[in-house]
C-alpha positions in Angstrom: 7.6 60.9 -4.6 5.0 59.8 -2.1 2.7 59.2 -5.0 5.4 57.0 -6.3 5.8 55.1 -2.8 1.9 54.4 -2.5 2.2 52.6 -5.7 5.1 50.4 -5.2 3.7 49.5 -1.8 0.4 48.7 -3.2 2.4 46.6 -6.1 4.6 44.7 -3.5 0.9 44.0 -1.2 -0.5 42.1 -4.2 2.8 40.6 -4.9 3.5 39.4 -1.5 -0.2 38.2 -1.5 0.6 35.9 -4.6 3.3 34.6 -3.1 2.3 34.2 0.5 -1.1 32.2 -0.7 -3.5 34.6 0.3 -6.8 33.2 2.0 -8.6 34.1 -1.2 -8.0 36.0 -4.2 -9.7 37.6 -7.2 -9.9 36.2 -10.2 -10.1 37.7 -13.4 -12.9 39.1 -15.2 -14.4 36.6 -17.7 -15.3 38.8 -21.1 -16.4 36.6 -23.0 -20.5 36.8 -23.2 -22.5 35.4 -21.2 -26.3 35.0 -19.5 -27.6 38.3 -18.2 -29.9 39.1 -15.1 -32.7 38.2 -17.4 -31.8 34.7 -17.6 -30.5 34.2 -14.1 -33.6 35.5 -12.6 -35.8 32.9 -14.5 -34.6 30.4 -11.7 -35.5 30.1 -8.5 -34.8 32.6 -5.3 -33.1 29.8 -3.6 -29.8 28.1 -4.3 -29.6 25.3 -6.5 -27.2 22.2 -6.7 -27.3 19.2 -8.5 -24.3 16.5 -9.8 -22.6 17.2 -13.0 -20.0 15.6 -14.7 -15.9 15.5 -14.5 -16.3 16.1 -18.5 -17.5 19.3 -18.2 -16.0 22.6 -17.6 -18.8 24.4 -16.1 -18.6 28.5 -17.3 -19.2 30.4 -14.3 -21.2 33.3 -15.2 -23.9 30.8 -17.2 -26.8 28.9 -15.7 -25.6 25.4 -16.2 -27.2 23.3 -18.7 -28.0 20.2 -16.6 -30.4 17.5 -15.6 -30.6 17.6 -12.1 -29.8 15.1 -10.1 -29.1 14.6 -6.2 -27.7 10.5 -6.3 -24.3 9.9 -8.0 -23.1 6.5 -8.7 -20.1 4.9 -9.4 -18.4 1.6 -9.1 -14.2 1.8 -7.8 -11.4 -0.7 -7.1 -10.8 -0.6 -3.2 -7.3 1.4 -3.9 -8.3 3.3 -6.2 -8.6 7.4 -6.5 -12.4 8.3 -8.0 -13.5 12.0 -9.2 -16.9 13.5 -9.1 -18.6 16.6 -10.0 -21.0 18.7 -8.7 -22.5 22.6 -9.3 -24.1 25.3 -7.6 -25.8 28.2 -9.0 -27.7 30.9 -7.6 -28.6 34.8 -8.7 -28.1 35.4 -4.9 -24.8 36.2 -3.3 -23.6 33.1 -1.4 -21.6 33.7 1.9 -19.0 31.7 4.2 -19.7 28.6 2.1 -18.5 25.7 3.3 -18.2 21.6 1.4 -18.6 19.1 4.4 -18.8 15.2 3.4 -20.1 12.4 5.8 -18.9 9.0 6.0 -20.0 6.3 3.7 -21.5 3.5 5.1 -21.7 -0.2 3.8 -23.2 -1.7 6.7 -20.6 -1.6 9.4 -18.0 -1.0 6.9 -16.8 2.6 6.4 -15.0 4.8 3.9 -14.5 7.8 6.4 -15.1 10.9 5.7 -11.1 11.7 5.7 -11.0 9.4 2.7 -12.8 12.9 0.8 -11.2 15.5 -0.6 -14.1 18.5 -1.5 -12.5 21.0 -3.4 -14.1 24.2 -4.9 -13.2 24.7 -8.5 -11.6 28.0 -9.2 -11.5 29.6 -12.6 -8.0 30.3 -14.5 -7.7 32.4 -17.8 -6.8 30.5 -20.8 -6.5 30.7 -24.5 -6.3 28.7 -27.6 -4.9 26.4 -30.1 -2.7 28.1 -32.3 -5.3 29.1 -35.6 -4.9 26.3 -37.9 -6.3 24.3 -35.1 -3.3 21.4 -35.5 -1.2 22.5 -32.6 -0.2 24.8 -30.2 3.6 26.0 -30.4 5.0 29.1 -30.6 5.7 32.7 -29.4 2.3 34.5 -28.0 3.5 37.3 -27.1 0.3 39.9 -27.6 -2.2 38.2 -25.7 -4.8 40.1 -27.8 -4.1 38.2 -30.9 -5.5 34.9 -29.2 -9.0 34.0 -27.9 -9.4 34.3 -23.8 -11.6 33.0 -21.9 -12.0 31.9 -17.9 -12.5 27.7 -17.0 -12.5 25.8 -14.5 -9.6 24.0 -13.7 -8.1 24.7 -10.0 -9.0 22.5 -7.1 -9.0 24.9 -4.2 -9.9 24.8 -0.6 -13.3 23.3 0.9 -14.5 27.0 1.7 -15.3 30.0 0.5 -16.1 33.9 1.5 -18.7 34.0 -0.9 -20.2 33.0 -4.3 -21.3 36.1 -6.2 -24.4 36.4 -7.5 -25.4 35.1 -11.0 -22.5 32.7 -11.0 -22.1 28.9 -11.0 -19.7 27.3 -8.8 -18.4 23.6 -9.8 -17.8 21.4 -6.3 -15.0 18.8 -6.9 -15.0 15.8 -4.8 -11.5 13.4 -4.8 -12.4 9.7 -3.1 -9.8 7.5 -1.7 -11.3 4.0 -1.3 -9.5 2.0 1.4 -7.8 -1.0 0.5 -8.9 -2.7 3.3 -12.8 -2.0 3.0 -15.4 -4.6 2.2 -16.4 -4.9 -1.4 -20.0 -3.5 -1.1 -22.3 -0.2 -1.8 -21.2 2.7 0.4 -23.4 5.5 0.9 -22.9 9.2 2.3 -24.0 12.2 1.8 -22.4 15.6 0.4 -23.4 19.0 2.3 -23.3 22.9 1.4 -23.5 25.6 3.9 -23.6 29.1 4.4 -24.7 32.2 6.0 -28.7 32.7 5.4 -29.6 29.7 2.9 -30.6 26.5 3.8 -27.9 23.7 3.8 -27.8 21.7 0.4 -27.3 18.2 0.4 -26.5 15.5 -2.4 -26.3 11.9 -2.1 -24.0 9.5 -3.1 -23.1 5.7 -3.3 -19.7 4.0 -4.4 -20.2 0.3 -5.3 -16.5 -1.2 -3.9 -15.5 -3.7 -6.2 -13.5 -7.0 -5.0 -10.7 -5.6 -7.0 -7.3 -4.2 -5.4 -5.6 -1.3 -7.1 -1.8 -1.1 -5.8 -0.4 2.0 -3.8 0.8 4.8 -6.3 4.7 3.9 -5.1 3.6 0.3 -6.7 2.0 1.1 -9.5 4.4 0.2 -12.7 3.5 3.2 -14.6 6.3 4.8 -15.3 5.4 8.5 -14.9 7.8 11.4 -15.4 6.4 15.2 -15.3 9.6 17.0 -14.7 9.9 19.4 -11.4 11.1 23.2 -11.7 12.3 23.9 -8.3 13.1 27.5 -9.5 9.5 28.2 -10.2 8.8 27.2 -6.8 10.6 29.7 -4.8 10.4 32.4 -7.2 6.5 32.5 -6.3 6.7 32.1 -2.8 9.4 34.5 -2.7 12.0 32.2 -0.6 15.9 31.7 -1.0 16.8 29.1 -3.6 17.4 25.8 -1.6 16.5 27.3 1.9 14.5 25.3 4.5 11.9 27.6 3.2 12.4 26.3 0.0 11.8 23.2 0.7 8.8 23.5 2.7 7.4 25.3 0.1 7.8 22.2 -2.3 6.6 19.7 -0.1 2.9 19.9 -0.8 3.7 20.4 -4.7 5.5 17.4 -4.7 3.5 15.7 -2.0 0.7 15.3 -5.4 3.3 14.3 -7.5 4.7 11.5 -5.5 0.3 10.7 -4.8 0.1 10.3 -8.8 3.2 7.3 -9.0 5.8 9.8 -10.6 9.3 7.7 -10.3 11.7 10.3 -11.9 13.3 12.7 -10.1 14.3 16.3 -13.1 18.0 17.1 -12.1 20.1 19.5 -13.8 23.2 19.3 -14.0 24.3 22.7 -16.2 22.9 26.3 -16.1 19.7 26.8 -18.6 20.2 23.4 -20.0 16.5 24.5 -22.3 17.7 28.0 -22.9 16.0 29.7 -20.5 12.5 28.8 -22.2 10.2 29.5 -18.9 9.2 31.9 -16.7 12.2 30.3 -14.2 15.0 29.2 -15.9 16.9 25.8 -14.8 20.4 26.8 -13.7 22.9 23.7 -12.7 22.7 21.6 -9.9 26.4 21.2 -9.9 29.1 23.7 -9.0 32.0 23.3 -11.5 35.3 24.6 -10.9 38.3 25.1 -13.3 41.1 25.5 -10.7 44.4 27.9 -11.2 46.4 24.0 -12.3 43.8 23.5 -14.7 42.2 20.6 -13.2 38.7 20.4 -12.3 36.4 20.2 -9.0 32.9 20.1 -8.4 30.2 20.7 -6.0 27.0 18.2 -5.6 25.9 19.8 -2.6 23.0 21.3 -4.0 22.5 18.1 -6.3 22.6 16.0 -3.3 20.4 17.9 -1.1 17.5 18.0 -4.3 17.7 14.3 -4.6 17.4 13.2 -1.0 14.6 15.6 -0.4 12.7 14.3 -3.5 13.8 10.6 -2.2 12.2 11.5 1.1 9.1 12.6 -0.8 8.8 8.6 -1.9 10.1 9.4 -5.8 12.9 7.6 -6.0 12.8 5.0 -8.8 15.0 7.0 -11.5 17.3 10.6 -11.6 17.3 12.0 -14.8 20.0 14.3 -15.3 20.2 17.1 -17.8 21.7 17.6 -19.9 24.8 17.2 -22.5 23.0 18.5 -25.1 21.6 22.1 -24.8 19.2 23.6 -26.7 22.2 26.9 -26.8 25.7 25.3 -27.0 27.5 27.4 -24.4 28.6 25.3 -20.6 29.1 27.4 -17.8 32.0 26.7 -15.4 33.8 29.5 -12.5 37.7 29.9 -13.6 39.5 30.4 -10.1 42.4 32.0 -12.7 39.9 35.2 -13.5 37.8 34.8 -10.6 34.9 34.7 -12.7 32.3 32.8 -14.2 33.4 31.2 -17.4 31.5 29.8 -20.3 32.7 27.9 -23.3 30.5 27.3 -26.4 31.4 24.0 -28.2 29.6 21.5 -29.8 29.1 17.4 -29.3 32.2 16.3 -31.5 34.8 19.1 -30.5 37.9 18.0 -28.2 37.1 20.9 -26.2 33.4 19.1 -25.3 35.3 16.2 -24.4 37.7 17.7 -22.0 34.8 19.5 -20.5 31.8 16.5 -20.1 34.6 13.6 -20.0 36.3 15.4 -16.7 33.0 15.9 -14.7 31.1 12.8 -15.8 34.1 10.6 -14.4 33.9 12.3 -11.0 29.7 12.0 -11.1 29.7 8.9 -11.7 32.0 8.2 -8.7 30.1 10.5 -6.8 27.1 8.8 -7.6 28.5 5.7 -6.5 29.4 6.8 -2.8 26.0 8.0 -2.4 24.5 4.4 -4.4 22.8 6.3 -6.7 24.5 5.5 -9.9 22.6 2.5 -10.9 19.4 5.0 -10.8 20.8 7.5 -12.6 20.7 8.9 -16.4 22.2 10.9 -18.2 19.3 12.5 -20.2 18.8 14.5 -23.7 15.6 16.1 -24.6 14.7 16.4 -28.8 18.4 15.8 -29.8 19.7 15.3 -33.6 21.0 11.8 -34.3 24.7 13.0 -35.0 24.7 15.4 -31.7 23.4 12.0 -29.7 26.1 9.5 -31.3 28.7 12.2 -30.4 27.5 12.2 -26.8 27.2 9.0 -26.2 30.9 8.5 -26.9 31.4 11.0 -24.0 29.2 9.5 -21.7 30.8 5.5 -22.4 34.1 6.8 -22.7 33.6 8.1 -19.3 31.9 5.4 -17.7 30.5 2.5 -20.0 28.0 1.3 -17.3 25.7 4.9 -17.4 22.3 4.9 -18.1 21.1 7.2 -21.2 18.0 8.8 -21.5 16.2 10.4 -24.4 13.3 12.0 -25.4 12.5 12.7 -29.1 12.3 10.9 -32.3 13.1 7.0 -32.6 16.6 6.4 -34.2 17.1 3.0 -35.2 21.2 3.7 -34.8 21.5 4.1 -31.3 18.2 2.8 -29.9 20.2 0.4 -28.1 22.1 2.3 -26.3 19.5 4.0 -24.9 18.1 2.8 -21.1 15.2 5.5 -21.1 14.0 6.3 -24.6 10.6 8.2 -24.6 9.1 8.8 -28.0 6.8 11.6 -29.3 3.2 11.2 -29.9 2.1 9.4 -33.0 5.7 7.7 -33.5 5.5 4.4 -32.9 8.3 1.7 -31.4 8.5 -1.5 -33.9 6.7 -4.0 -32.4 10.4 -6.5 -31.9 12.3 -3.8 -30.4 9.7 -2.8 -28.0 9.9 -6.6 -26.9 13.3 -6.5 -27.1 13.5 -3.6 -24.9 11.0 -4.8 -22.3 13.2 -8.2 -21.8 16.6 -6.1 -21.1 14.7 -3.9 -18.6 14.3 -1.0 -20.5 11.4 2.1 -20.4 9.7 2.7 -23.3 7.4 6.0 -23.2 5.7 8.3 -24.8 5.0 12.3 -24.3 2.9 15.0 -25.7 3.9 18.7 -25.6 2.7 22.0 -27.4 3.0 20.0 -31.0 -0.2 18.3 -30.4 -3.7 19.9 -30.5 -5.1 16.1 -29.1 -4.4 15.0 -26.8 -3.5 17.4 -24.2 -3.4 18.8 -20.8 -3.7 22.7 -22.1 -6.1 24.5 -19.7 -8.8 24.6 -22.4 -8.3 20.9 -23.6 -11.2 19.1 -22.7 -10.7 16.9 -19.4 -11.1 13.9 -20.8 -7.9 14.4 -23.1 -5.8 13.5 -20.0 -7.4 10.0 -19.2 -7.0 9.5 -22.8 -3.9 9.4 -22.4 -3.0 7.0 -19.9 -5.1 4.6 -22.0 -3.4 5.1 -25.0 0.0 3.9 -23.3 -1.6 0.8 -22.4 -2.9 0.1 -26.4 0.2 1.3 -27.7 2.5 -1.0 -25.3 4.6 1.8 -23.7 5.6 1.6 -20.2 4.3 5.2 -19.1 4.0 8.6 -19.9 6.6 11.9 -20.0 5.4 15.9 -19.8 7.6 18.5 -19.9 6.3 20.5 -17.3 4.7 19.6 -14.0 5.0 23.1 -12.3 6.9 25.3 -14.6 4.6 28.1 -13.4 3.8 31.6 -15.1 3.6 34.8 -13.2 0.4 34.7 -11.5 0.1 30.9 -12.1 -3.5 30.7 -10.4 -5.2 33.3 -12.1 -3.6 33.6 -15.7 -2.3 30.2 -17.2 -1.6 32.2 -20.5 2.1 32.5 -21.5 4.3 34.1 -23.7 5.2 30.8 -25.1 2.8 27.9 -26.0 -0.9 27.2 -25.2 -2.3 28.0 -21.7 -1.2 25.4 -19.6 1.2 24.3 -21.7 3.7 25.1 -19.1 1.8 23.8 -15.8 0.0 20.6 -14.3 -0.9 21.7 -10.9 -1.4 24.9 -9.0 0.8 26.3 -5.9 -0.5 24.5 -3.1 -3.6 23.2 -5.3 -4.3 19.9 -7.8 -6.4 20.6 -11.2 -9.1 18.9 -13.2 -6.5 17.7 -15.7 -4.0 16.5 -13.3 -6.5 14.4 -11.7 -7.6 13.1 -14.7 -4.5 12.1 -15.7 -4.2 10.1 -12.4 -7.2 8.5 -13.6 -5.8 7.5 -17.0 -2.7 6.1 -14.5 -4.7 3.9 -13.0 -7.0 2.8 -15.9 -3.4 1.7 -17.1 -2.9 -0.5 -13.9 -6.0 -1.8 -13.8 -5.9 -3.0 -17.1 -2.4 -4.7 -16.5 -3.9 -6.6 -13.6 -6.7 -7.7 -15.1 -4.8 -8.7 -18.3 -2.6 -10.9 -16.3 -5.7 -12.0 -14.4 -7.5 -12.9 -17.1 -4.6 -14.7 -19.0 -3.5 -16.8 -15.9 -6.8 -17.9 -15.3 -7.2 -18.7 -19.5 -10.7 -16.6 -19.7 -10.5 -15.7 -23.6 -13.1 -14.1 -23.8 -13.3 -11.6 -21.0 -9.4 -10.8 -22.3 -10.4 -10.3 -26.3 -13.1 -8.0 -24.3 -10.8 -6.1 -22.4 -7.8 -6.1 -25.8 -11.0 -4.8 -27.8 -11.9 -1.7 -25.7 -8.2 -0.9 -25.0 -7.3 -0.8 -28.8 -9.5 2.1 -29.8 -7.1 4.2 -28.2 -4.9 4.5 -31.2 -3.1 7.8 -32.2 -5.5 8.0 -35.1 -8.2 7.9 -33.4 -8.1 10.8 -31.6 -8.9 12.6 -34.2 -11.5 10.3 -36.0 -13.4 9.7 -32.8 -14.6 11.6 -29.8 -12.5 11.3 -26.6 -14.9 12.0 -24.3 -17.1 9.1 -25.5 -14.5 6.7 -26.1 -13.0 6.9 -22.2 -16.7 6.8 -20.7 -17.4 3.5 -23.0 -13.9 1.9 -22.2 -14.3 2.9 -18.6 -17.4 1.2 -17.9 -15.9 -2.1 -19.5 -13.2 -1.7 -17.3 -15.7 -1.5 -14.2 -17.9 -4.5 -15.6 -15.2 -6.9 -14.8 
């Protein structure tokens, strides 16, 4: 018995850990093969350091292959978010390891040093594509039957207890440029210390460019990576919807609102997607079939989700699922049995009339008293055609004036009626009704989930993927970009991105408490995609042809063909340098 009771307590310790955010914590042991003592001694006694590049996922337990260098350059828009790389490796143990970055200085024009964000890069395990190579859906549920590895991916804290010996250790650096700084070259200078080795230093220089890159909030990208608020309390271990809760969120959400996110994931059923990750959705919405056999319903919870993610600065849209489920059964609590009720019908039946038709006329007054309505959709995700027409009878017979959402395949017959319509990857919008669209004040998107191998955002995908994307929305005309899953996390989300489900990642953006490499290259994507709007406008008001055919020429290679015919990694570099020539 006391055996028994050393065990759980150990087991609840490391649970509690997790969830608490521990000062540091272990990651898992890489495997995979990798340079031994024989190679790591070949360098030299002392740490070394030199800047990489954001392409790169730097193995840990290899000497990096790299041309060293101690200046980084890079031109920016004053506005604008910029991402650097840099690595350390030494065959000593490091300890107390600290990233400190000074000012940079154009003269008497500063970007301050609180403008930096130095993150060490953690490792995560990861996987695979499925084995064919063309995607990356479907149940993995022996985690032997798929490749592992460990890579790089979370942006953790500025310091560390230590770097073990024989390893390399990737530096991430975020830059905020000021809008308000001087265009100019701005120089500082990046520092690494520690117990018992001599401080490291790299240099670096950020031309400012007389460009201005909105706020996020302004930004016209519409992004929408929907929010599991289940996933967040289940890992810190707090009450759903607590003060606790919430706390817990903010600094989750704080990154979202940083990347120019304007759609706020509501549900408004319990498991509307079946229960499909580690936390499952439940509704947002009480509803109540009383002993008279009319209805009432509860938006307290609703209400208090929406202002906080209001509060947070994401506000533009509520998308609210969903009529559609991907299992056909609505929950509701029968005051008559005193029990929790559900009914399984289908779009079409009289019975899923009476049960949608009742509430949606009370939301929709609702969501007038609180002057939300306008912003608000009712949203289906990879719907049939007939299941959608039969739904959106519901929904106008209940209130004409409610917005629609859908993401999934394009259907000519009730494109119209749709105010959100998001397509998948490699489907295309015709040309006249994506015009048509844009003039009635529509959003037109596009998303990418497990079904495609490239581009992606999986933990092994390679970072350059996620830019890739944001440039592909601007050559294919779409308004923005939709994920699945912003934080849908997995068990031990920091260590372990595998899941039973899917490719490793699949289910996850950013960390508890902590950004990625592929989140922050998505961001960079985002603002390519503003930048080039700008300067498309610029460029067309001011009738310069031929910087605009320039500019059209570089964006167009970011077809859905070419993904596969070309190399990513190349192609963004190339484009990106264009876009900084201007």
């Amino acid at each position: 018995m006391r055996y028994l009771f050393v065990i759980v307590f150990y087991w609840l310790s490391s649970h509690l850990c997790v969830a608490q955010m521990c000062d540091e914590y272990e990651e898992l042991t890489d495997t995979k093969p990798h340079d031994d003592e024989a190679v790591w001694n070949e360098i030299p006694s002392s740490p070394q350091i030199s800047w990489g590049s954001v392409d790169i996922r730097y193995a840990k337990l290899n000497v990096p292959e790299i041309r060293k260098s101690s200046v980084w350059k890079t031109k920016a828009w004053k506005g604008e978010r910029v991402n650097v790389q840099a690595v350390i490796w030494t065959k000593n143990l490091l300890s107390d390891v600290k990233i400190t970055v000074s000012d940079l200085a154009s003269g008497s024009s500063v970007i301050p040093s609180s403008a930096v964000r130095p993150s060490f890069v953690r490792y995560v395990m990861t996987d695979e594509l499925n084995k064919d190579g063309k995607s990356a859906c479907g149940h993995r549920e022996n985690r032997a039957e798929w490749d592992s590895s460990m890579v790089a991916d979370v942006l953790y804290k500025p310091e560390l207890k230590e770097i073990k010996a024989c390893t390399a250790q990737p530096i991430w650096l975020n830059i905020r440029i000021p809008h308000d700084v001087r265009a100019g070259v701005y120089k500082g200078v990046v520092t690494v210390s520690g117990k018992d080795f001599a401080d490291m230093k790299l240099n670096l220089e950020i031309t400012a460019l007389n460009h201005i890159l909105p706020p996020p909030e302004k930004w016209d990208f519409h992004l929408d990576l929907w929010q599991n608020p289940y996933s967040v309390a289940r890992y810190y271990n707090v009450p759903l919807w607590s003060d606790a809760h919430f706390e817990a969120m903010r600094p989750v959400v704080k990154m979202l609102a940083d990347a120019g996110q304007k759609v706020i994931t509501a549900t408004i059923m319990h498991r509307p997607w079946n229960g499909q990750t580690e936390d499952h959705f439940d509704s947002m919405v009480s509803k109540v079939k009383k002993i008279n056999g009319t209805w009432e319903y509860d938006y307290t919870v609703f209400d208090k989700w929406v202002e906080f993610m209001m509060n947070m600065g994401i506000d533009k849209q509520i998308n609210c699922y969903t009529l559609i489920p991907w299992a056909l059964s609505f929950d509701y609590f029968d005051q008559a049995t005193n029990r929790i009720r559900f009914i399984e019908v289908k779009p079409g039946d009289a019975a899923y009339e009476d049960y949608w038709g009742a509430f949606l006329k009370d939301f929709a007054s609702h969501l007038r008293s609180k002057g939300w309505f306008e912003r608000t959709a009712i949203a289906m995700d990879e719907r049939g055609l007939e299941a959608m027409k039969e739904a959106i009878k519901v929904i106008r017979k209940a209130d004409p004036a409610f917005k629609i959402s859908l993401a999934g395949n394009y259907h000519e017959e009730i494109e119209d009626d749709l105010y959100d319509l998001c397509i998948s990857f490699g489907h295309k919008f015709p040309k006249e009704v994506k015009t048509s669209r844009e003039k009635a004040g529509k959003v037109s998107t596009v998303y990418t989930c497990c079904a495609e191998a490239r581009p992606n955002t999986f933990t092994f995908s390679p970072p350059a993927e996620a830019t890739w994307i944001g440039w592909h929305a601007a050559a294919g005309g779409y308004d923005g970009y939709l994920r699945w899953a912003y934080n849908s996390w997995t068990v031990d989300p920091l260590r372990d991105s595998r899941f039973r489900t899917w490719a490793a990642g699949d289910c996850y953006l950013v960390y508890p408490d902590y950004s990625s490499i592929r989140m922050e290259r998505l961001i960079e994507g985002i603002q390519d995609y503003e930048k080039i709007r700008i300067l498309r406008k610029k460029f067309a008001d001011e009738k310069a042809i031929g910087k605009l055919n320039k500019l059209d020429a570089a964006v167009s290679m970011f077809s859905d063909e070419n993904i596969w015919l070309r190399n990513a990694t190349e192609d963004v570099n190339a484009a990106r340098n264009i876009l900084n020539g201007f």
